[in-house]
Structure formats: C-alpha cells, structure tokens
C-alpha positions in Angstrom: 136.6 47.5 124.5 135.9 51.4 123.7 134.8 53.5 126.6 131.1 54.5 126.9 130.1 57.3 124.8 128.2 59.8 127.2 124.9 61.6 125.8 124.7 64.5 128.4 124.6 67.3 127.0 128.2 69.9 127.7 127.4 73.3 128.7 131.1 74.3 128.2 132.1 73.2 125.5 133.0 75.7 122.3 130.0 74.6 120.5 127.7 75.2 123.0 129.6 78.9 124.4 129.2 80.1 121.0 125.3 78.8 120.5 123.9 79.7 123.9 125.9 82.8 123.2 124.1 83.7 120.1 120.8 82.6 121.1 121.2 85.2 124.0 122.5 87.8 121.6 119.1 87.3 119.5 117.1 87.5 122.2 118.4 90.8 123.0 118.4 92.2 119.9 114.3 91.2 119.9 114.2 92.9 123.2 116.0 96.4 122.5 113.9 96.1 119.0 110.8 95.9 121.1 111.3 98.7 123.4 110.3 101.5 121.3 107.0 99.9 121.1 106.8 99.1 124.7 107.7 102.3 125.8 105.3 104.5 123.2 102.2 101.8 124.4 103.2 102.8 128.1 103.5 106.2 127.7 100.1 106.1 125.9 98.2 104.0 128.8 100.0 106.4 131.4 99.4 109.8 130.1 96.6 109.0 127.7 94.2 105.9 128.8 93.6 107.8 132.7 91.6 110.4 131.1 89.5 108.5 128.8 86.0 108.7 128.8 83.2 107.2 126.3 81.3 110.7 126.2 84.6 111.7 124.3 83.7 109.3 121.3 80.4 111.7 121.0 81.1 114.9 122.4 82.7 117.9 120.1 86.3 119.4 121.0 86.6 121.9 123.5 88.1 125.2 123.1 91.4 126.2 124.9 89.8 127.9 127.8 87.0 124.9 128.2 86.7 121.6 129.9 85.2 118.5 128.9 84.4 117.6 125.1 85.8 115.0 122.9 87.0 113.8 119.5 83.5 112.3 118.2 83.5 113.9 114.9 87.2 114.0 114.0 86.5 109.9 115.1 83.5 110.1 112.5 85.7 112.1 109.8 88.3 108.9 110.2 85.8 106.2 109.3 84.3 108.3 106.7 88.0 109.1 104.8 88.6 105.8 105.8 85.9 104.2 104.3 86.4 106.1 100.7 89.9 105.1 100.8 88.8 101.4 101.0 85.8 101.8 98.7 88.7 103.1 96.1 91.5 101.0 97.0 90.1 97.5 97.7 87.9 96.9 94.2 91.6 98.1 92.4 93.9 96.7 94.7 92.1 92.7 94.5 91.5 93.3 90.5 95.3 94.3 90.3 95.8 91.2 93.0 93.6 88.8 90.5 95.4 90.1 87.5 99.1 89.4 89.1 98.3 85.8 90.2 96.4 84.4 87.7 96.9 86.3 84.0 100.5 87.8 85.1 102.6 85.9 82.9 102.9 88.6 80.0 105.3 91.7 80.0 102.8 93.9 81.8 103.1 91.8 85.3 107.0 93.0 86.2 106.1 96.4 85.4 103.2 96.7 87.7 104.9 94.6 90.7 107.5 97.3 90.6 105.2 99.7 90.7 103.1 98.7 93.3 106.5 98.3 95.1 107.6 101.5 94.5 103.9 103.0 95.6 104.2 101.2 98.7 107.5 103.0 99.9 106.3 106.6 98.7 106.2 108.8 101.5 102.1 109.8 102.4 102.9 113.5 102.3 103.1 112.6 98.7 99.8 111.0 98.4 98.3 114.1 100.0 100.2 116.4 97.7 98.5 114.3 94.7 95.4 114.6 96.0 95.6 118.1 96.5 96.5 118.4 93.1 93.9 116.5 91.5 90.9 116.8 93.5 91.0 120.1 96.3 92.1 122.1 92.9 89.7 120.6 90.8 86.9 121.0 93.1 88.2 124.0 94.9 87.7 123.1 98.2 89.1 121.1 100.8 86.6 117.8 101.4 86.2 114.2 102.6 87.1 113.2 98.8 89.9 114.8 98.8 91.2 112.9 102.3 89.7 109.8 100.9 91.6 109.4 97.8 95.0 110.3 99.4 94.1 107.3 102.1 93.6 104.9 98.8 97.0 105.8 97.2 98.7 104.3 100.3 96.5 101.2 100.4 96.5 100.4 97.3 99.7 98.4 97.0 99.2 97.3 100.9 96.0 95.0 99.4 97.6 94.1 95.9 100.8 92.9 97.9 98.6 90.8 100.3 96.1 89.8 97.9 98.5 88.0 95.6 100.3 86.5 98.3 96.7 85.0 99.0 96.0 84.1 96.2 99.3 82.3 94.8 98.3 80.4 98.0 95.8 78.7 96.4 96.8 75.4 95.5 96.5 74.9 91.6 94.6 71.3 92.1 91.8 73.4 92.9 91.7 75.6 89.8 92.5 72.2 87.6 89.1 70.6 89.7 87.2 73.6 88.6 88.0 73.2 84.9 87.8 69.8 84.5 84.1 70.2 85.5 83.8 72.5 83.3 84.0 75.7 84.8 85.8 78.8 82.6 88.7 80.7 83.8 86.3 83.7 85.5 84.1 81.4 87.4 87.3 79.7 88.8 88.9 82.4 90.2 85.2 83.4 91.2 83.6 80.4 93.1 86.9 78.4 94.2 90.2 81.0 94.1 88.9 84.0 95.6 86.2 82.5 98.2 89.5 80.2 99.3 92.1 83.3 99.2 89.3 85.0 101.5 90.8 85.4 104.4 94.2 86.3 103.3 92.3 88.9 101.1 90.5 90.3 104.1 93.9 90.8 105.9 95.0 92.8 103.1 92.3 95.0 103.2 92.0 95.2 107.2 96.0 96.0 107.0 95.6 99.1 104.7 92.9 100.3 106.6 95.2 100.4 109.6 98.1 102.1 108.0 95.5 104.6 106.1 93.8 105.2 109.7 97.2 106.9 111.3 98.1 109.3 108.7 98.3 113.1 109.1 100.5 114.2 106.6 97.8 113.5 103.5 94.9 115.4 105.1 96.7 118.3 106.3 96.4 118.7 102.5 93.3 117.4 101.5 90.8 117.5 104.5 92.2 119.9 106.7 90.0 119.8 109.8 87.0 121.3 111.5 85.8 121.9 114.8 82.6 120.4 114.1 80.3 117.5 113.1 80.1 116.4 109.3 77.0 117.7 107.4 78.5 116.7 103.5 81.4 115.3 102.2 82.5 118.2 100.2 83.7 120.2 103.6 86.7 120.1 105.4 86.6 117.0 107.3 88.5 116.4 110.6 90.5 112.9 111.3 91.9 112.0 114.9 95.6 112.0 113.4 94.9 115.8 112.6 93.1 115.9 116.0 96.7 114.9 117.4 98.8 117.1 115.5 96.7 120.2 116.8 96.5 119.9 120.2 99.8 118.0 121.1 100.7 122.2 119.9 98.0 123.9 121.9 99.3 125.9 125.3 96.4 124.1 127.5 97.4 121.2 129.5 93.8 120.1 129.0 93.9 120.0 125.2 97.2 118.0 125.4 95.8 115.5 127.4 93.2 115.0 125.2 95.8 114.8 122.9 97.1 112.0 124.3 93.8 110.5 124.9 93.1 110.8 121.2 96.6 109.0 120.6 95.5 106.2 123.4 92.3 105.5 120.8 93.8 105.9 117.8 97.4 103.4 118.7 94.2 100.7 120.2 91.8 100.9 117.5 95.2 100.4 115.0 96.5 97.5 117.5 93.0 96.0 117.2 92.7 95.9 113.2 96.6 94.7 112.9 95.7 91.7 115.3 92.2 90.8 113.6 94.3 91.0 110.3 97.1 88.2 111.4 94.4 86.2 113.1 92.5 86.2 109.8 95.9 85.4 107.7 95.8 81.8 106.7 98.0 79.4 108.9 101.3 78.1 107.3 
C-alpha cells in the first residue's frame, strides 16, 4: 500500500522559490513604476495644495511685487481652448470611430488606423506649430482658435482609438435584431450601436480632454497668454499649463508658489476626468 500523498502546500520547494520569487519581483517593479507618480502627487499636496484658496479660481494674477490674486482667467482660457478642441475633435474623432467599426472593410480603413496612430504619437509642439501655421498666420493674431485647434489635433486619434474600441464592443446580435425589424444600416448604428457604445464613447472624449487640458507646448504658439480676463476669442487667451510655465521662471517666491498651486489644480482636475473616464469604460 502506497504512502499518503500530502496536499500541504511546500514553501521550499524549486517551484515555489522561483514563483514567490517572481511574484515579488513584479510587485516591485509595480512599486518603483509607481514612484514617480507618488512622489510628483506629494510634492504637489506639499508645496502646492497648503496655499490653495477658492478666491484663486476667480481672482486675476498678481504682479511680482504683489500678494494675493489667482489663476481665474487662465482657468477660464482652459475650458474655453478646451472646449473648442472638443467641439472639433469629438464630432471627427466618433465619425472616423463609426466609419472604422462599422464600414472599415475597404482599402481606406488601414490607411487611416495608421494614421490615427501615427497622430497619436506626434509630439504637441507639433500640433501648436500647425496651428500657428494655419490659423495665427491666417488670421494674424494670436487667439482662443488658434489654442483650440492645436488641442483637437491631439484628441483626435485619443477619441477615434477609444471610440472604435467601443464600438467593436458591441455585440453583432444587436445590429442583426435591428435589421431584421427592419431598421437600415444608419438607424442601427444610430438607435442601438452608438446609444450601447455610450459610455465607452464618453471615455474617449473625457480622456482627450484630459490629455488636451495639460499641454503647454501648443499654446505657447497659438494662444500665448494674457494677464487678464477673456473679452473675445480672437485675443491671446491664457491656459493654466502656460500659467505654470511662467511663474515656475519668475524670481518671486510668491509667484512660484502659486505656481505650484496652479500645478496642485491642474494634476486634480486631470486626476478627476481620468477616473470619471475608467469608471464610465464598460466592464469586461
């Protein structure tokens, strides 16, 4: 008669060394991975969240030799470019999305997905150098536009990339109930594919607008900056990233920690729209 076969588990044997070894190995690697994050967020709450107050999300930058003030219209300025960028980029970026998923089967489709690829690994100095080129020359002037446009070249493929995704989600059972009731292809992908894809859509869009709300490099050629409130769109237009980039250079200890202030607002309100954006991706 065989001897009992033992089920407790061996912490020593080779198998075991070399899996608990890699597991801890992983779990490092996630750890050293994270620190650059952890340490720029506690830097931020350390030098930047102490001097926070909400009359700085209304109140006008100081000069060097002042106290007080804010960063309420370079705030403003950011939702404004922001909001052109997505008023550009979404309607192109869920069309292109539409066209991919559901009519991509021709010659066209690998050529765009390239090139939406490609777009998406450009460098957003370049977006702000085309912009310069096609609408401050054009128009002469440095302007809201101008920052606007620059923000909707870089979230263009950022909402194509995620839309398709969303909508090649979709299973086809729903598209094959729609037609056989007698639906055509348009009010398919209207009434059942994109109100399905929504909320993968949505992420999409809520991710470009994150990525487009912490860039400096475009609207240092586009919408420069101004110490002032917005009274058109076809002025230069100030933006917190900008906000940043001047005062982090400024020899007043005040106007760097407002820099850092600024920076506190801008990594949180960033932060906030990536986390809305996974909790609105759809659950696999």
């Amino acid at each position: 008669m065989s001897a009992p076969v033992s089920l407790r588990r061996s912490y020593f044997t080779r198998r075991a060394l070399v899996s608990g070894g890699m597991t801890a190995l992983a779990i490092g690697a996630a750890l050293v991975a994270m620190a650059p994050l952890l340490s720029v967020l506690g830097a931020l709450v350390s030098k930047g969240a102490w001097n926070f107050r909400w009359s700085m999300l209304t109140s006008l930058p100081p000069s060097a030799l002042d106290e007080g003030g804010g960063f309420g219209n370079a705030l403003l300025g950011t939702l404004i470019m922001t909001g052109i960028g997505g008023a550009i980029a979404f309607p192109l970026g869920i069309l292109a999305a539409i066209y991919l998923a559901e009519f991509g089967g021709g010659r066209a489709a690998p050529v765009i997905r390239f090139a939406v690829r490609v777009l998406s690994g450009v460098p957003s100095i370049i977006a702000g150098v085309f912009a310069y080129g096609i609408v401050v020359l054009t128009f002469k002037s440095f302007s809201a536009w101008a920052g606007g446009v620059a923000l909707a070249v870089l979230m263009i493929p950022v909402v194509v990339i995620a839309a398709e995704q969303a909508l090649r989600a979709v299973p086809g059972k729903l598209r094959e109930a729609a037609y056989g009731m007698g639906a055509t292809r348009f009010q398919a992908i209207w009434r059942v594919v994109l109100p399905t894809a929504f909320s993968g859509v949505c992420t999409g869009c809520l991710l470009a607008i994150a990525r487009a709300g912490g860039e400096t490099a475009p609207l240092l050629f586009t919408a420069q900056f101004s110490n002032f409130w917005i009274s058109g769109l076809n002025e230069p237009t100030p933006s917190m990233s900008v906000l940043i980039h001047n005062m982090s250079g400024r020899p007043s200890d005040h106007l760097i920690a407002m820099a850092w202030t600024a920076s506190f607002v801008l990594v949180v309100a960033v932060l906030g729209l990536n986390l809305l954006g996974r909790s609105l991706a759809p659950k696999e």
